[in-house]
N, C-alpha and C positions, 0 to 999 in steps of 0.2 A: 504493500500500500504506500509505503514510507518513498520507495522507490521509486514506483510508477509514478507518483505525485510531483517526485522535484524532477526527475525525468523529464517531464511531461511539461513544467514549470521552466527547466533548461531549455529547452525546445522551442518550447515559445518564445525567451527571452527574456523572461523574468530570472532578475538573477539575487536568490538569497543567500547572506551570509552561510557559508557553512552548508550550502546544498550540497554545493561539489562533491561533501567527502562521502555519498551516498554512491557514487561514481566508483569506488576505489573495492575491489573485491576484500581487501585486509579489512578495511573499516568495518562495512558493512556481515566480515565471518565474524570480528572480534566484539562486534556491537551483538550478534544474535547470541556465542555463546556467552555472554554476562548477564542479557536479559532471559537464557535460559535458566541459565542459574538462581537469579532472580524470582524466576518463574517457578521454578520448582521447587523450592524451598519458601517461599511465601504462598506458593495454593498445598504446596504437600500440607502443612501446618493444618488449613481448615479443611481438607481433604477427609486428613487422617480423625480429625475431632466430628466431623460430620458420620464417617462410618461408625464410628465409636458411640456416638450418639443415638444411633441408628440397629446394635449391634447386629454390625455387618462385618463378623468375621469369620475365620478360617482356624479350626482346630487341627495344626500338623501334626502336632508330637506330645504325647504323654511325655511326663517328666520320669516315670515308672519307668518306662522302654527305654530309657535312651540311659546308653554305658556311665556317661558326666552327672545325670540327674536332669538335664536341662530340658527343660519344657517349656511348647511352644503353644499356647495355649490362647485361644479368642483376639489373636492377633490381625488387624484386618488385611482384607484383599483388592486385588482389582487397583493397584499402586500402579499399574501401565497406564491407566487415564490422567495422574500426575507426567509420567512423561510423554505421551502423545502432545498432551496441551503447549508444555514445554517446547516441547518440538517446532508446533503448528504457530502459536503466535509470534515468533520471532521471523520464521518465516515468509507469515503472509504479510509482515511488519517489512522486513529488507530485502526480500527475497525477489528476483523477476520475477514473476507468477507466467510473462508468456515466454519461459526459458525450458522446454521440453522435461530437460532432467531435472528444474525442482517439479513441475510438475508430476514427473513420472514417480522421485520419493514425497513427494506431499499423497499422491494416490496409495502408493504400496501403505504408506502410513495410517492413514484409511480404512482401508479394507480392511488388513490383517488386525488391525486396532478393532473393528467390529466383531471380527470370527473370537479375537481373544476373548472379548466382552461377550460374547455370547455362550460361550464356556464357562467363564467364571461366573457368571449370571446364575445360569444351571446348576453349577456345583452351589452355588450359596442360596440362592433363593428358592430354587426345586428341591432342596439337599440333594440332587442327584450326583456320585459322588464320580461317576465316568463323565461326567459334562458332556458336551457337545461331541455327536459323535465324528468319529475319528477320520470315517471316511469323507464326512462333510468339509471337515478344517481340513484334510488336504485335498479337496475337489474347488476350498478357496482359493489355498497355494496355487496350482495349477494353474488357473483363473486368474491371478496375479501374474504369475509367469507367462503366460500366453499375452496378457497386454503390454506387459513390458517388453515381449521378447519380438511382438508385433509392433510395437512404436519403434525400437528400435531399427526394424526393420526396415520401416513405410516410411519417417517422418523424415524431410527436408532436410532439419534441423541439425541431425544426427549425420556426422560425416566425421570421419579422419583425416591427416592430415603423417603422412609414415616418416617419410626425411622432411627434418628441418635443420637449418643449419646458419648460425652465425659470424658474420665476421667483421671486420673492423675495417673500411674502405674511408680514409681522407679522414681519417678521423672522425667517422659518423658510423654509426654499427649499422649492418645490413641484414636483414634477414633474406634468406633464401629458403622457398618450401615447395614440395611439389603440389599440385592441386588438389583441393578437400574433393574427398569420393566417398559412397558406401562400401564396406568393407568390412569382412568376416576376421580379421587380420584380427589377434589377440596379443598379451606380452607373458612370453614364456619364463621362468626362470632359468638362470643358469649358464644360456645361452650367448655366442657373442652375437648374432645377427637373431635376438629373441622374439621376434612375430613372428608368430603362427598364423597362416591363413588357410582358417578349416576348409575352405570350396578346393585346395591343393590337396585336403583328402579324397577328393574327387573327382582328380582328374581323370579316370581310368572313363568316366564319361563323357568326355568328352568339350570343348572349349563352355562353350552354353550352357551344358545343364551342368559341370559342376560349380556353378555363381547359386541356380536353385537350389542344389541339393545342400551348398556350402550354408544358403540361411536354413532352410528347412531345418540342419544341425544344429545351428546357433540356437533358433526355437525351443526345441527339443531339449539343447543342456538349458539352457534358460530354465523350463518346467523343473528340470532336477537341481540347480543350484540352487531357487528359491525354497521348495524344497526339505532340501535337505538341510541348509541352513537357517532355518528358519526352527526347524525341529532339534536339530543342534546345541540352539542357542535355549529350547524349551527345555531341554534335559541338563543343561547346567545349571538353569537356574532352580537349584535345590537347597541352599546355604547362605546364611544373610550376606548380602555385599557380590555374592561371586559373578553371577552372572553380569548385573550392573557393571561392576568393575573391568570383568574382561571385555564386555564389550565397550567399553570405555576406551579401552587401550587399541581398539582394532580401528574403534571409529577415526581415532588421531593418526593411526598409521594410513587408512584411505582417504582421508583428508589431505595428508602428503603427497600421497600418489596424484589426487586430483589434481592439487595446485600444481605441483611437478607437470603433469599433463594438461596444462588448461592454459600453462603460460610458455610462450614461443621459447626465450632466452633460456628456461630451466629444461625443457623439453629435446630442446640441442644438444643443451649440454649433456645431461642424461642417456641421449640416445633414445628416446622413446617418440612415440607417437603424438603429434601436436593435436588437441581434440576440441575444436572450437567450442564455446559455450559451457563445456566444462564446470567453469568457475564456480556457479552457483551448488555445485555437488558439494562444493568448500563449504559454501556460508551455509550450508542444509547441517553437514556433519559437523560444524562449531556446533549449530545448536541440538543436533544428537546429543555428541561429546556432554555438554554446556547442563541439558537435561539430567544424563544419568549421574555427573558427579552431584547435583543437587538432590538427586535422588536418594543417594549415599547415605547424606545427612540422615535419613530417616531408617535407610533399607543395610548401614552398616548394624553389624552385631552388638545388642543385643534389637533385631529387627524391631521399629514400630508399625512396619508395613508391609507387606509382598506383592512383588509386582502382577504375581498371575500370570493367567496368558495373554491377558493384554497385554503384560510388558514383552515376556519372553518370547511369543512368537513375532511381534511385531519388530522388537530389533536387532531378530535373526534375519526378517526380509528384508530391515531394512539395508542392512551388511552386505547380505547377496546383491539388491539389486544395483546399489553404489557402486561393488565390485564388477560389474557388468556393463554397467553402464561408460566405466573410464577403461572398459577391456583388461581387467585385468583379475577376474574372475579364476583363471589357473594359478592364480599366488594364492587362494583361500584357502586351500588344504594346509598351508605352512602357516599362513595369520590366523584363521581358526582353528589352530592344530586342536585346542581343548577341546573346541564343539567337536572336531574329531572323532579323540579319543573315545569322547562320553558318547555319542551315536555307537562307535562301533564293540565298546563294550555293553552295549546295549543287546545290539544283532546278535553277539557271538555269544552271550548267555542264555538269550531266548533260542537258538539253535541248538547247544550243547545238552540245555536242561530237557527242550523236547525228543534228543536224541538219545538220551539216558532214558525219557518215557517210555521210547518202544522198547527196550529192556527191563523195563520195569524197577529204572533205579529214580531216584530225585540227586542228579548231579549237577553242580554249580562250577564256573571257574573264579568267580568272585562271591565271596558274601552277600553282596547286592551291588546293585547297580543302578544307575548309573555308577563310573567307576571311584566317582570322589565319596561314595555310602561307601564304598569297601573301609575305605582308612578308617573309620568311624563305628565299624559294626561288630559287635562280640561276635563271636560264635554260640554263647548262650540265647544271642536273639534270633539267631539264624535256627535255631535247632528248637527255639519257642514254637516260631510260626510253623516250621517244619522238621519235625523229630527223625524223620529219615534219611535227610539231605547229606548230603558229602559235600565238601568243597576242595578243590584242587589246590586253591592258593589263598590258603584261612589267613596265614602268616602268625602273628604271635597277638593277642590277645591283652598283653601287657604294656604296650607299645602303640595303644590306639590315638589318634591323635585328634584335638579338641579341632571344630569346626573351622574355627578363627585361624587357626595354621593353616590346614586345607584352603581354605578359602587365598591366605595370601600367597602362599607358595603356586597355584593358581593364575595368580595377580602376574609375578616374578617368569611363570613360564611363558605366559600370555608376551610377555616386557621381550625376553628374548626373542620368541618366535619373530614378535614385530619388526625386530633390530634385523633377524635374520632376513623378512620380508623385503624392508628399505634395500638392506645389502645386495640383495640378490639383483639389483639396478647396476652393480658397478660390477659384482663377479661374476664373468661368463666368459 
C-alpha cells in the first residue's frame, strides 16, 4: 500500500520528503522485518490472552508420561495466525502487490494458513483429535503447487537472466547480460558450470518437445517440493522454539540467495543467475524471518503458545515455494536437512514396524518418532504404550536429554547446514 502510494505519488511528480526510501529494496526488507517483529509480539500478547480467555487450548503432555516430569498442559493453539498476520501486514504495507513472486508467497501464505486453521479448528473445537483429514491437506498442497508451478510457468513476469557479467569500462561499470527468457534452468550444488536445465533431460525427444516435457517436470517437482516440505516442517514442529527457530534460520539463508539473485553486480559476481523482480522475495522473507523471531518470544520454552498447523504447514510452503521461485529448490535437501531427517525417520519407522507386523513382531528402529522424541523417550514409555515392542536403537536411558538441548542443538545444525548452503555458491 505504502508502496504503490509514493510510487504512484513519484510518478506523478509529487515529490515527499523521504518517499524515495520506499524505492530502495534494503529499506523497505529492513522496515517489514521490524514491523514484523512489532507485529508479532504486540498481537501475540492479546492473541494469546484472548485464547486463554476463551479456553482454547491444547493438552500435549501429561507431566506423568514425560521422563523430566514436565507437563504441557491447557497450553493454547492455533499461534500460526500470530505469524500469518505478521507476515501479511508488513507486506501489503511495503511490498509491490503487482510483483508476481510477492504475490505468489502472499497466496501460498493463504491457502496453507486456511488448510492449517482448519485442522487445528477440528482438533480443538470438534475435539476430533486426527483433525482434518490427511488426504485433504495434501490435495491442498498439491493445489498450491500446481499454481505456483503454473504461474511460474505462464507468467510474463517470470524470466531469467543465466550470464551476467561486470566490468569496469572508462571508469563507469558496465553490465553485460544475455536476454531474460523462460527457463527450466535450476542452481545445482557443487558444480562449477551449476545450472541445471531439466528440458536437457529431455533431449532424447527431440528439439521441441523437450522445452514441454522440461516444464511439465518443473510442475510435477513443484507438486513434490511443496509437499514435502511443507510436511517436513509439520513434523518438527514438536518442541517449544524448534521449528520457529529452524525455520528462522532457513528463511535468512533464502533471503541471501534472493538478494544475491535479484541484484545484477552480486549475481556476476557469484556466478548465478540474474532473476529480475526477485527482490520483493527479500522484503517477503525479512518479514517471514521478522514474524517467527517475535514468535519466539512466546513459543520459546517454557511455551505460552503452539503454532499448530497453521504455523507448521504454512512455513514449510512457504520455504518451498521461495526456494522455487529464485530456482534454487535442489539446495533444500542440505538447508532443510532437519525437515529431512525428521520426514524420513518418519517413513523408515512406519515401514520397518509394519514389516515386523507380517511377522508378527512390534519392531521399532527408534523409540519414536519423529526423530528429535527418540532423545527424549524412556524405554519404560515405549514399552507402557506397547509391552511387546523391541527397539533397535533404544540407546541408554540414562542419558536422555531435556527438550531445550534438543531443541538448540537443532538450532546449531540448522546454522551449519545454512553456512554449508551459502558455501556451496563458491565451491564447485
Amino acid at each position: 500500500m505504502l508502496y504503490g502510494l509514493f510510487d504512484s505519488l513519484e510518478k506523478a511528480g509529487t515529490h515527499i520528503p523521504g518517499a524515495g526510501m520506499f524505492q530502495y529494496v534494503t529499506f523497505r526488507a529492513i522496515f517489514a522485518l521490524v514491523v514484523s517483529i512489532v507485529i508479532s509480539c504486540w498481537f501475540g500478547s492479546h492473541f494469546i490472552d484472548v485464547l486463554k480467555r476463551r479456553n482454547i487450548s491444547e493438552t500435549q503432555r501429561d507431566a506423568r508420561l514425560d521422563p523430566f516430569g514436565v507437563g504441557k498442559v491447557g497450553v493454547p493453539t492455533m499461534g500460526g495466525v500470530i505469524i500469518i498476520v505478521a507476515i501479511l501486514v508488513p507486506c501489503l504495507l511495503v511490498g509491490d502487490l503487482g510483483n508476481v513472486y510477492m504475490l505468489l508467497m502472499l497466496i501460498t501464505t493463504v491457502i496453507l494458513g486456511i488448510i492449517g486453521f482448519s485442522d487445528d479448528y477440528i482438533k480443538t473445537f470438534r475435539k476430533n483429535k486426527d483433525g482434518l483429514n490427511g488426504w485433504i491437506k495434501v490435495f491442498g498442497q498439491l493445489l498450491l503447487g500446481l499454481i505456483v508451478g503454473l504461474t511460474l510457468r505462464y507468467s510474463p513476469q517470470v524470466t531469467i537472466n543465466e550470464k551476467v557479467e561486470t566490468r569496469i569500462e572508462n571508469n563507469v561499470e558496465v553490465v553485460i547480460k544475455t536476454p531474460d527468457v523462460k527457463s527450466t534452468r535450476t542452481t545445482i550444488p557443487f558444480f562449477k558450470n551449476h545450472n541445471l536445465n531439466y528440458a536437457d533431460m529431455f533431449s532424447w525427444m527431440g528439439e521441441n518437445a523437450k522445452y514441454r516435457a522440461g516444464w511439465i517436470f518443473f510442475v510435477l517437482l513443484t507438486l513434490f517440493v511443496v509437499t514435502a516440505v511443507s510436511n517436513g516442517s509439520n513434523l518438527n514442529d514438536g518442541m517449544d522454539g524448534m521449528a520457529a527457530g529452524n525455520s528462522a534460520i532457513i528463511g535468512i539463508t533464502l533471503g541471501i540467495l534472493a538478494y544475491v539473485s535479484s541484484n545484477v553486480v552480486t549475481a556476476s559476481h557469484f556466478d548465478l543467475m540474474y532473476i529480475p523482480g526477485s527482490q520483493e522475495i527479500v522484503v517477503y522473507l525479512c518479514a517471514f524471518v521478522g514474524s517467527l523471531v517475535g514468535f519466539l518470544w512466546y513459543n520459546s520454552y517454557p511455551a505460552q503458545i503452539f503454532m499448530g498447523d497453521t504455523g507448521s504447514l504454512t512455513i514449510g510452503g512457504i520455504i518451498a515455494v521461495a526456494a522455487l521461485c529464485i530456482h534454487k529448490e535442489l539446495l533444500l535437501p542440505i538447508l532443510c536437512g532437519v525437515f529431512l531427517v525428521e520426514s524420513l525417520s518418519v517413513i523408515c519407522q512406519r515401514f520397518y514396524y509394519k514389516l515386523g507386523k507380517r511377522k508378527g513382531v512390534h519392531q521399532r528402529i527408534w523409540k519414536r518418532t519423529p526423530i528429535h522424541d527418540h532423545f527424549r523417550t524412556s524405554m519404560e514409555q515405549v514399552l507402557k504404550s506397547d509391552p511387546t515392542s523391541t527397539v533397535k536403537f533404544h540407546g541408554n536411558d540414562s542419558k536422555l536429554q531435556f527438550e531445550t538441548k534438543i531443541t538448540l542443538r537443532t538450532w546449531i545444525v540448522s546454522i551449519g547446514l545454512a553456512a554449508l548452503t551459502i558455501l556451496t555458491l563458491k565451491i564447485r
